[in-house]
C-alpha positions in Angstrom: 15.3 -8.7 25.0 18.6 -8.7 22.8 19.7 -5.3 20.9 18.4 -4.9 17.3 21.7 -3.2 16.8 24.9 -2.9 18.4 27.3 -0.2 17.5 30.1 -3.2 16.7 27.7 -4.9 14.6 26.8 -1.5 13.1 30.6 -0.7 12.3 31.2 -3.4 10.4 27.9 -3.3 8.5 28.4 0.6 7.5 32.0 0.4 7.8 31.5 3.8 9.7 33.3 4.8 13.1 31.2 5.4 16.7 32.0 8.3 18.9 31.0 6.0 21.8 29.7 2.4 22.3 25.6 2.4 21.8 22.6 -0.5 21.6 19.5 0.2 20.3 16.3 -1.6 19.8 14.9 0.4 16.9 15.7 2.7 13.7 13.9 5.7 13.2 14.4 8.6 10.2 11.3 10.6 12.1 11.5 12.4 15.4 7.7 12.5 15.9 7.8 8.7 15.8 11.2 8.4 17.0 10.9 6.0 20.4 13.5 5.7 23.3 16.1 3.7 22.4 15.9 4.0 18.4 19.0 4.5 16.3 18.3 8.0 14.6 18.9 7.8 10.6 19.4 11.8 9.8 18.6 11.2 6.2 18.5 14.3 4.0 15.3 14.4 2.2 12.7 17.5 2.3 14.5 18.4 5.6 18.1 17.1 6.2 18.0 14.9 9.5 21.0 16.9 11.1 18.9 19.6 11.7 16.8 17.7 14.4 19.6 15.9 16.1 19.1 17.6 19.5 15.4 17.1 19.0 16.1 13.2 18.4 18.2 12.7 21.5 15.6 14.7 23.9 13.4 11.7 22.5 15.5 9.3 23.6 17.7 8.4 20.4 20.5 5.5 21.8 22.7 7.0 19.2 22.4 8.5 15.7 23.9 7.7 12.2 25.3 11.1 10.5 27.5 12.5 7.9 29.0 14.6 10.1 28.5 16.3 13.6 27.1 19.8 13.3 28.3 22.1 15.2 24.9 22.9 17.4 24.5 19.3 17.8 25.2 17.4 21.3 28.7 16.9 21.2 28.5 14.2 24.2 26.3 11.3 22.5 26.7 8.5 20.3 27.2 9.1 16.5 27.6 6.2 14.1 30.0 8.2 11.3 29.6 7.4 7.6 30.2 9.1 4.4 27.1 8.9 3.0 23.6 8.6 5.2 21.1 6.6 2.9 24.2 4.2 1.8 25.0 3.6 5.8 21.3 3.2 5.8 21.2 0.8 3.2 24.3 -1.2 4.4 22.6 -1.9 8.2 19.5 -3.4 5.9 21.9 -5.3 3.9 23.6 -7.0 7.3 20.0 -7.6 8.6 18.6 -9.3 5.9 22.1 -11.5 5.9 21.8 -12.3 9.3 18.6 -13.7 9.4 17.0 -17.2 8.1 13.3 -15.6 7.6 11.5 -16.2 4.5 11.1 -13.2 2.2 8.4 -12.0 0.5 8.3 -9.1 -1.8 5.2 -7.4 -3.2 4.7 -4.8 -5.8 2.1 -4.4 -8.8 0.6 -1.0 -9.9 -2.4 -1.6 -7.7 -2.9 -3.1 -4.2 0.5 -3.5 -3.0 0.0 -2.2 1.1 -3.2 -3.8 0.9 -1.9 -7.3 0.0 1.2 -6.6 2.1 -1.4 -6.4 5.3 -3.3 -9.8 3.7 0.0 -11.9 4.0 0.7 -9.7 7.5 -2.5 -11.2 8.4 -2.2 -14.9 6.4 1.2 -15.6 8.6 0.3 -14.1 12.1 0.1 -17.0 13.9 3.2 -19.1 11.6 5.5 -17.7 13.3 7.5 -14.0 14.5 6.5 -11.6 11.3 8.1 -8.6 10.2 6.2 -5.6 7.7 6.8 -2.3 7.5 4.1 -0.7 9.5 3.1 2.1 6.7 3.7 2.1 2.8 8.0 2.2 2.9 8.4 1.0 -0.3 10.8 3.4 -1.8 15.0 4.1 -2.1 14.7 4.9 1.9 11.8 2.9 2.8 13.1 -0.7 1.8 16.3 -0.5 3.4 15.0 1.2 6.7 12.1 -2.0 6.9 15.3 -4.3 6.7 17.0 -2.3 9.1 14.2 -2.4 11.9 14.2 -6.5 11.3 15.0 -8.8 14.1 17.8 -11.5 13.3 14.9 -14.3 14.9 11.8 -13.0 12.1 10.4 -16.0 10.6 8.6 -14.1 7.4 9.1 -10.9 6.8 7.3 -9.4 4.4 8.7 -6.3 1.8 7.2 -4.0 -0.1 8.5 -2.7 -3.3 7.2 0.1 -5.3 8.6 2.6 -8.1 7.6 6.0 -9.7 10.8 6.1 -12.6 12.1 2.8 -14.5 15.5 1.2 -12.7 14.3 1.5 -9.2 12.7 -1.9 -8.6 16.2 -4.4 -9.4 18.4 -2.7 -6.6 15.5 -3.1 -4.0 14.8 -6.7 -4.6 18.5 -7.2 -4.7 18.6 -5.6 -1.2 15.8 -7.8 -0.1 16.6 -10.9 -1.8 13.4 -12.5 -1.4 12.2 -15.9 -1.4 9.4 -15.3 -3.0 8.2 -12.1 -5.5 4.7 -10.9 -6.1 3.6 -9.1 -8.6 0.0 -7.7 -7.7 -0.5 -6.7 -11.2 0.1 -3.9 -14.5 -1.9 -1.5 -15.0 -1.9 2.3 -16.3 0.3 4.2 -13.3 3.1 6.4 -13.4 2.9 6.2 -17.0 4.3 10.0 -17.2 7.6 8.2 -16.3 7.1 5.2 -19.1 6.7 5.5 -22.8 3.8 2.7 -22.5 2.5 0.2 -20.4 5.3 -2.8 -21.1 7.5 -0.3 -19.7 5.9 -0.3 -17.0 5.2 -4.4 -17.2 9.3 -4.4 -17.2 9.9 -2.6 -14.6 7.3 -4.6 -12.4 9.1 -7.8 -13.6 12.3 -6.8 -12.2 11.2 -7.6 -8.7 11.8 -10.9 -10.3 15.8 -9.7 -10.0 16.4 -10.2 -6.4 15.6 -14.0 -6.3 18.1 -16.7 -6.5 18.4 -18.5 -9.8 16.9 -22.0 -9.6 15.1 -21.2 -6.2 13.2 -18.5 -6.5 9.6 -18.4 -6.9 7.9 -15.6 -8.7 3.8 -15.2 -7.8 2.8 -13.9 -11.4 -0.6 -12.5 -12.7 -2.1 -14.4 -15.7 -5.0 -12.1 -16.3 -2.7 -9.2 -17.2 -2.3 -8.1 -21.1 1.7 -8.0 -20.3 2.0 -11.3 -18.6 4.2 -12.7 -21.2 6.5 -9.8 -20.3 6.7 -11.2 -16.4 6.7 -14.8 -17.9 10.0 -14.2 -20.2 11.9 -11.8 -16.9 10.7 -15.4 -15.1 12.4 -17.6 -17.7 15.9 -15.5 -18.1 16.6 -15.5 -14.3 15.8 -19.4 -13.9 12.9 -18.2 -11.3 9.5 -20.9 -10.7 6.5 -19.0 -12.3 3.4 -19.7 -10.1 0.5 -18.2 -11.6 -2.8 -16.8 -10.4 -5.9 -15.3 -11.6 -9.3 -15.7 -13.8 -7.5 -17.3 -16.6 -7.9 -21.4 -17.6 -3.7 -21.0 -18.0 -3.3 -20.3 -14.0 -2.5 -22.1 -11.4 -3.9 -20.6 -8.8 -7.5 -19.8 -10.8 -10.2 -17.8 -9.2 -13.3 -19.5 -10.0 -16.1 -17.5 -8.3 -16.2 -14.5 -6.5 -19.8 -13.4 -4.8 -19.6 -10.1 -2.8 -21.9 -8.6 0.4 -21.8 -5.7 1.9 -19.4 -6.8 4.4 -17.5 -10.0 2.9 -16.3 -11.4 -0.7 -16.7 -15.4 -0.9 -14.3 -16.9 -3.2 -13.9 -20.0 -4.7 -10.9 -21.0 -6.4 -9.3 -24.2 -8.5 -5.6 -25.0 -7.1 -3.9 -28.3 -9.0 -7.6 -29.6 -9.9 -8.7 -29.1 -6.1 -11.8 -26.2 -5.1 -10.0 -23.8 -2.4 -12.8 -22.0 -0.8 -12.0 -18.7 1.3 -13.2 -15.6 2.5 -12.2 -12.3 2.8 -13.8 -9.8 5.6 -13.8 -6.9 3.2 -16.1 -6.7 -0.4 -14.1 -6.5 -3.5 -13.5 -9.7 -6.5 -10.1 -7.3 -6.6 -9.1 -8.2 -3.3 -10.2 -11.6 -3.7 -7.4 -11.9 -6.4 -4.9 -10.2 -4.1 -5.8 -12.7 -1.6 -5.7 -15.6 -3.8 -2.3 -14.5 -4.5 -0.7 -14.1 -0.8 -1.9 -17.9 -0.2 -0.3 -19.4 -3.4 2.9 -16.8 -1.8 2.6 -18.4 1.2 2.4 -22.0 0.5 5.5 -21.0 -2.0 7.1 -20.1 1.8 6.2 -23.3 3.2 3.8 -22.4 5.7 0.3 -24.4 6.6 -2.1 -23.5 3.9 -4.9 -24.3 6.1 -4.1 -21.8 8.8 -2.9 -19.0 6.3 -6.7 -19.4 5.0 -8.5 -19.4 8.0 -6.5 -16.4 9.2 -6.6 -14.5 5.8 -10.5 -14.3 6.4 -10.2 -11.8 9.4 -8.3 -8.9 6.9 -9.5 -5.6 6.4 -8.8 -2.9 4.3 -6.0 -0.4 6.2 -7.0 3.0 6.9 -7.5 4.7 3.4 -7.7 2.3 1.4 -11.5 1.4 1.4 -12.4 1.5 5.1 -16.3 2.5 5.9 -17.1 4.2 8.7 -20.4 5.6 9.9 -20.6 9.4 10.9 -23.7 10.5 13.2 -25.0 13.6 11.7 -27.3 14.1 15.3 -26.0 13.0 18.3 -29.4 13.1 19.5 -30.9 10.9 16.5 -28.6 8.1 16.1 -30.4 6.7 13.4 -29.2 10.1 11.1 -26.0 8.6 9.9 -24.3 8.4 6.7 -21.1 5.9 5.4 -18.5 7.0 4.7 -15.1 4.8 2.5 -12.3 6.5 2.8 -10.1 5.4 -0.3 -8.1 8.7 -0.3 -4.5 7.4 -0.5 -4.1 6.7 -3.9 -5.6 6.1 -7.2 -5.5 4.7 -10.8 -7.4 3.8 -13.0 -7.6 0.1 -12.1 -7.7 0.9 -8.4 -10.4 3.5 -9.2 -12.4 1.0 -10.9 -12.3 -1.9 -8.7 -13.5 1.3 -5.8 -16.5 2.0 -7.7 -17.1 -2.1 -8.3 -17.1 -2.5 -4.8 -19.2 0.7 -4.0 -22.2 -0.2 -6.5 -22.6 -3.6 -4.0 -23.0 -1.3 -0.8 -26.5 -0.2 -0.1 -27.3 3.0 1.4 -30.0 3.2 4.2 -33.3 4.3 3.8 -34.2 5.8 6.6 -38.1 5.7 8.7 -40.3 8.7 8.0 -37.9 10.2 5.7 -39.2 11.5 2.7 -35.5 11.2 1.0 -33.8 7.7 0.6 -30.2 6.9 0.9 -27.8 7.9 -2.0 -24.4 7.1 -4.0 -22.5 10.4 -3.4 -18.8 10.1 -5.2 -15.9 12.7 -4.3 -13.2 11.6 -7.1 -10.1 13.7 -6.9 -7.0 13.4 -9.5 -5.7 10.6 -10.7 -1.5 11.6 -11.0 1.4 10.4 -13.0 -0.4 9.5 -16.2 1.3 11.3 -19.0 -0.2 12.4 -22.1 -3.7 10.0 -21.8 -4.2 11.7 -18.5 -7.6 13.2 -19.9 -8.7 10.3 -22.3 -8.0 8.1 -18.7 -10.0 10.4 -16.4 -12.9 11.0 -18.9 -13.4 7.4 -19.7 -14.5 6.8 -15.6 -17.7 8.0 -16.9 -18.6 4.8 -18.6 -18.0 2.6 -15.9 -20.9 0.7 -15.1 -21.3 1.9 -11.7 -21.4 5.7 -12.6 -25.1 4.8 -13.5 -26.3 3.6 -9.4 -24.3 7.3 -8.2 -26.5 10.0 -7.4 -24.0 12.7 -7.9 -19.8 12.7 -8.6 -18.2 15.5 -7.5 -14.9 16.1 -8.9 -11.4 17.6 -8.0 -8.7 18.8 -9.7 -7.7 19.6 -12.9 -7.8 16.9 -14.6 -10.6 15.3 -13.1 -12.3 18.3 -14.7 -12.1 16.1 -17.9 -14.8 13.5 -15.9 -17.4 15.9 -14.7 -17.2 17.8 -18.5 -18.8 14.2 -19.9 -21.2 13.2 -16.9 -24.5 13.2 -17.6 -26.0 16.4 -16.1 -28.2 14.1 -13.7 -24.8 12.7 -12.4 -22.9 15.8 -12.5 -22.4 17.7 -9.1 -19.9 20.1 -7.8 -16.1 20.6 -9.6 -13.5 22.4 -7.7 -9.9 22.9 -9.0 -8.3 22.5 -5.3 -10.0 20.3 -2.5 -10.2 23.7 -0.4 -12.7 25.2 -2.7 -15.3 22.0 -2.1 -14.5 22.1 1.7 -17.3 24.7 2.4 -19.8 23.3 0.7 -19.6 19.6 2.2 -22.1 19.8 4.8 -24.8 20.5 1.8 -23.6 17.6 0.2 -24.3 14.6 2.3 -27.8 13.9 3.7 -28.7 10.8 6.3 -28.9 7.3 4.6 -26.0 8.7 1.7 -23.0 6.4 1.3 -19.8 8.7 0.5 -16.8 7.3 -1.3 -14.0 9.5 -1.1 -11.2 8.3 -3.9 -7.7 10.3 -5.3 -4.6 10.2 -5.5 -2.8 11.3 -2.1 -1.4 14.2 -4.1 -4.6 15.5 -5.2 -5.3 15.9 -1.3 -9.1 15.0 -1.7 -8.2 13.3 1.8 -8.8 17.0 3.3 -12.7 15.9 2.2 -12.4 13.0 4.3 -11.3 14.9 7.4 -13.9 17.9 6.2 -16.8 14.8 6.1 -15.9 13.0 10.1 -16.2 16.8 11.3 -19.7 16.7 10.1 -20.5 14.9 13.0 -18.9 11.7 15.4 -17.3 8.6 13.8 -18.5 5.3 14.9 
């Protein structure tokens, strides 16, 4: 196997200088994760990587890309010397995407952007050699380091793009310089960083920034109220608009959408012809996602037919949406209770589309049991909503779903403006820190319940999730 990275080709991408000649086969910024042979990346971010150089090299770090050499630091290994880490970062990214002929594809939108990241993952698998990010690198370090780790022979590779302040999209898609841009969709998130939700509708659109005028092809949402925002980006850089969606004006238009408890069968209209497909997961939201990754695909050129057989086989990745079943009694397997753990992130729109997808599921009713299965809801904070954050958090109580859940317990402060307006029947516990509900979660669940578990990963309502699999074993 031929070295991701050698330190020539690494000198003249950084424009740094090597203590010593090196190869590696991988980049790593992490020394838990770090594996032998890896470039280390000592970026300086909650901890500055310098300080774990000796760890790195006991891992097995071929070499490591510094700032400097500290002075506790093994003076008798390969360093890669540049003057700033995250730009000699971002260089190496640079070189890799130039060296290679894949086909790009960049994702963001508000909502759904791992998930549909793992659809096209999944869509392209057997198309050809594919390269994703394995977890949700989307950020000023995260895009750079996914190019970084990417062979020269990838065929697609597949790049996610997301933001938290306006400006940040345009220099990653730049870096990328995708084929093809997709833009999940707009909704209300990170609005504390946006004066409204156009802002937010141009920043999204700037994806649009790293394709090449005149051969480009943007994958737009027509459903959206701020589509004409996307549309006029699309126009001013001279990139194809393909659009998707409910709406009579898309190209890609989702027709149909029938959900079970294990499966969403979608039918869709694609230049007058029905497109039928299926996705292993419930959830019309996903459906759209989906529809979206073929019409991204096809864009790339690969076999529509096999991107659609293969796209049926996705499942939601860990945290976002996956049901598992805990055994309460090892000795009564039967006592069980499901459990969806969506605990990685929330909006509003992602919140909804959970509690769509949970008013399908059916909880189990179980023989001789007195009780039947419930709807049992632990919602924890929605962040990064500026001034509506109440209005937004309250208004989850008219959702049609609220009215099949037993009880919705509720963390954080602001979800404290949700259980203030739930119906007393509906309303159970409120804690103002996940800790404080931790306690009382083995009084909560009963065999038969199902358990959604939804928040933003800041609100750490994903402690409930861990609190809820030690209630018993996880099947």
């Amino acid at each position: 196997m031929s070295a991701l990275w050698t330190s020539a080709d690494a000198v003249q991408a950084t424009a740094g200088t090597t203590t010593k000649d090196w190869t590696a086969n991988g980049v790593s910024i992490d020394t838990r994760t770090l594996q032998p042979g890896d470039l280390f990346v000592a970026l300086k971010d909650v901890r500055d990587g310098h300080d774990f150089l000796r760890q790195a090299f006991e891992a097995g770090a071929s070499a490591a890309l510094v700032s400097h050499v500290p002075d506790d630091a093994p003076d008798d290994r390969p360093y890669l010397i540049v003057p700033d880490v995250l730009e000699g970062l971002v260089a190496l990214g640079k070189a890799a995407r130039a060296r290679t002929q894949a086909r790009v594809l960049a994702i963001t939108g508000s909502v759904g952007k791992t998930s549909t990241k793992e659809m096209a993952r999944t869509a392209l698998k057997r198309q050809g050699k594919i390269h994703a990010a394995e977890a949700s690198y989307n950020n000023h370090w995260g895009v750079p380091l996914t190019l970084a780790r990417m062979p020269q022979d990838t065929d697609y590779a597949i790049i996610e793009i997301g933001m938290s302040n306006p400006g940040e999209i345009a220099p990653l898609s730049q870096l990328a310089a995708p084929d093809v841009a997709l833009v999940t969709t707009v909704a209300p998130a990170h609005l504390a960083s946006f004066e409204n939700i156009a802002g937010i509708a141009e920043e999204k659109a700037a994806i649009l920034e790293g394709l090449q005028p005149g051969l480009g092809v943007g994958i737009l949402n027509a459903d959206i109220e701020t589509a004409s925002i996307l549309e006029n980006t699309a126009q001013r850089l001279g990139a194809q608009a393909i659009w998707f969606g409910k709406s009579e004006t898309a190209d890609w238009q989702l027709r149909d959408a029938q959900m079970s408890e294990d499966s969403t069968q979608l039918m869709a209209q694609v230049d007058g012809a029905p497109l039928l497909f299926k996705l292993s997961a419930p959830g019309a939201h996903h459906g759209l996602n989906g529809l979206a990754v073929l019409a991204a695909c096809q864009a790339m050129g690969a076999d529509l037919t096999h991107s659609v057989l293969d796209l049926g086989t996705w499942s939601p990745p860990g945290g976002r949406g996956t049901r598992e079943l805990i055994t309460l009694d090892p000795a009564h397997r039967d006592r069980v209770f499901t459990l969806i753990d969506d605990a990685f992130n929330a909006n509003p729109a992602s919140l909804s589309a959970a509690l769509d997808v949970f008013a399908v599921l059916q909880p189990r009713d179980l023989e001789g049991e007195v009780m039947r299965g419930r709807h049992i809801a632990i919602l924890g904070d929605m962040l990064e909503l500026g001034e509506t954050e109440a209005e937004l958090h309250a208004a989850i109580a008219d959702h049609p779903a609220i009215a099949k859940i037993a009880q919705v317990h509720c963390v954080g402060p602001r979800m404290k403006a949700l259980w203030d307006v739930l119906p007393m029947s509906k309303r159970g516990l409120y804690a103002e820190r996940v800790e404080d509900l931790m306690p009382s979660l083995k009084d909560l669940i009963m065999p038969g319940d199902i358990v959604l578990v939804k928040g933003s990963k800041g609100s750490r309502v994903s402690a409930a999730v861990d609190g809820l699999r030690k209630l018993g074993q996880a099947d």
